[in-house]
Residue, then its C-alpha position, 0 to 999 in steps of 0.5 A: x475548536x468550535x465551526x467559527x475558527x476551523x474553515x474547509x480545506x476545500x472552499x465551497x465553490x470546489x464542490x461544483x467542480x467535478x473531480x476524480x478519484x480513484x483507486x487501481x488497486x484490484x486486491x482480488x487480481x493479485x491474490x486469485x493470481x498468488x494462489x495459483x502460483x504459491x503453495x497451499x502452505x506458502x498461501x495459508x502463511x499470506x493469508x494469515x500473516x498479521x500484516x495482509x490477513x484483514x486484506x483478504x476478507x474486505x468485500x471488493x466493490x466495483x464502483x464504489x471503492x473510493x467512496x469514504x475516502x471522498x466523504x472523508x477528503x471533502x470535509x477536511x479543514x485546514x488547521x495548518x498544522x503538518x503538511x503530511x496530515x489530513x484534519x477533520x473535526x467531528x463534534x467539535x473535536x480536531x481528528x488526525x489521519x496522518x500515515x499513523x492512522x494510514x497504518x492503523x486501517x490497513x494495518x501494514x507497518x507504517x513506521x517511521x525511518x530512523x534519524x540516522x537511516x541516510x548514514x547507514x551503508x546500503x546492504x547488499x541484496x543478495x536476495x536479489x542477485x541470488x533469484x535473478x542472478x544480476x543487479x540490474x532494475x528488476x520489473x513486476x513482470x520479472x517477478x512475476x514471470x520467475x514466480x511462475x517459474x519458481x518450485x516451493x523451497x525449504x528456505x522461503x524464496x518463492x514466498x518472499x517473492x510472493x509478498x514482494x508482487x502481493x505489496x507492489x500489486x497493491x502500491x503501484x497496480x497499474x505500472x507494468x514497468x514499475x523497477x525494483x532498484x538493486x542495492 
């Protein structure tokens, strides 16, 4: 694809515009918090886990976290191809960064739902009624509160919980009433 056939996403009378762009996510928050709460052993197992260990060697910078997620975003074109994917072309050559790509970087598993996935009968979350001891909405503040609460077991309770505020504090950071809904 040569320059002549590819335009910007983004025309350039939008690089005059100011724009914010901006991330909540505060990795080094939630994992000083995980560590205080969990067990040495329930800890190492986070932290060595294939899906969060790259997590806690990135260097967190204050300012500039989102700054290659803009350079990235600004030279994005428009090849009208799939709504959920972003373009870019570099030496001549269309590159895509869809939620394959997403899964790839952060390295958390970023599969797709099977055809069928809407059919299928919701399990019931015993998990959930077994730690809260009710159905209702669950909030972040609720997990939090009973990992605080919560002693180290053989059967991983404590550690599922721990994973549960670890992905949500990365997801939704800055919603305080953020509701796991029961099943």
């Amino acid at each position: 694809i040569g320059s002549s056939e590819t335009e910007l996403f983004f025309p350039p009378t939008c690089f005059e515009k100011r724009c914010k762009l901006s991330s909540k996510t505060k990795p080094n928050k939630a994992i000083s918090y995980l560590q205080t709460y969990l067990s040495e052993r329930e800890f190492s197992w986070l932290k060595n886990h294939h899906q969060f260990k790259h997590l806690f060697h990135k260097d967190v910078e204050k300012f500039h976290k989102v700054q290659a997620m803009w350079s990235l975003i600004l030279s994005c074109v428009d090849l009208k191809k799939k709504k959920n994917e972003l373009w870019f072309v570099v030496n001549g050559i269309p590159l895509r960064y869809s939620i394959r790509e997403h899964a790839l970087i952060t390295g958390l598993d970023c599969i797709a739902l099977p055809d069928d996935y809407r059919k299928k009968k919701l399990v019931n979350n015993t998990f959930v009624s077994r730690i809260f001891r009710r159905k209702t909405k669950i909030s972040l503040s609720a997990v939090s509160k009973k990992l605080q609460s919560m002693e180290e077991s053989a059967d991983g309770d404590k550690l599922k919980l721990g994973v549960l505020y670890f992905l949500a504090s990365f997801i939704a950071p800055k919603k305080p009433n953020l509701f796991f809904p029961p099943t």
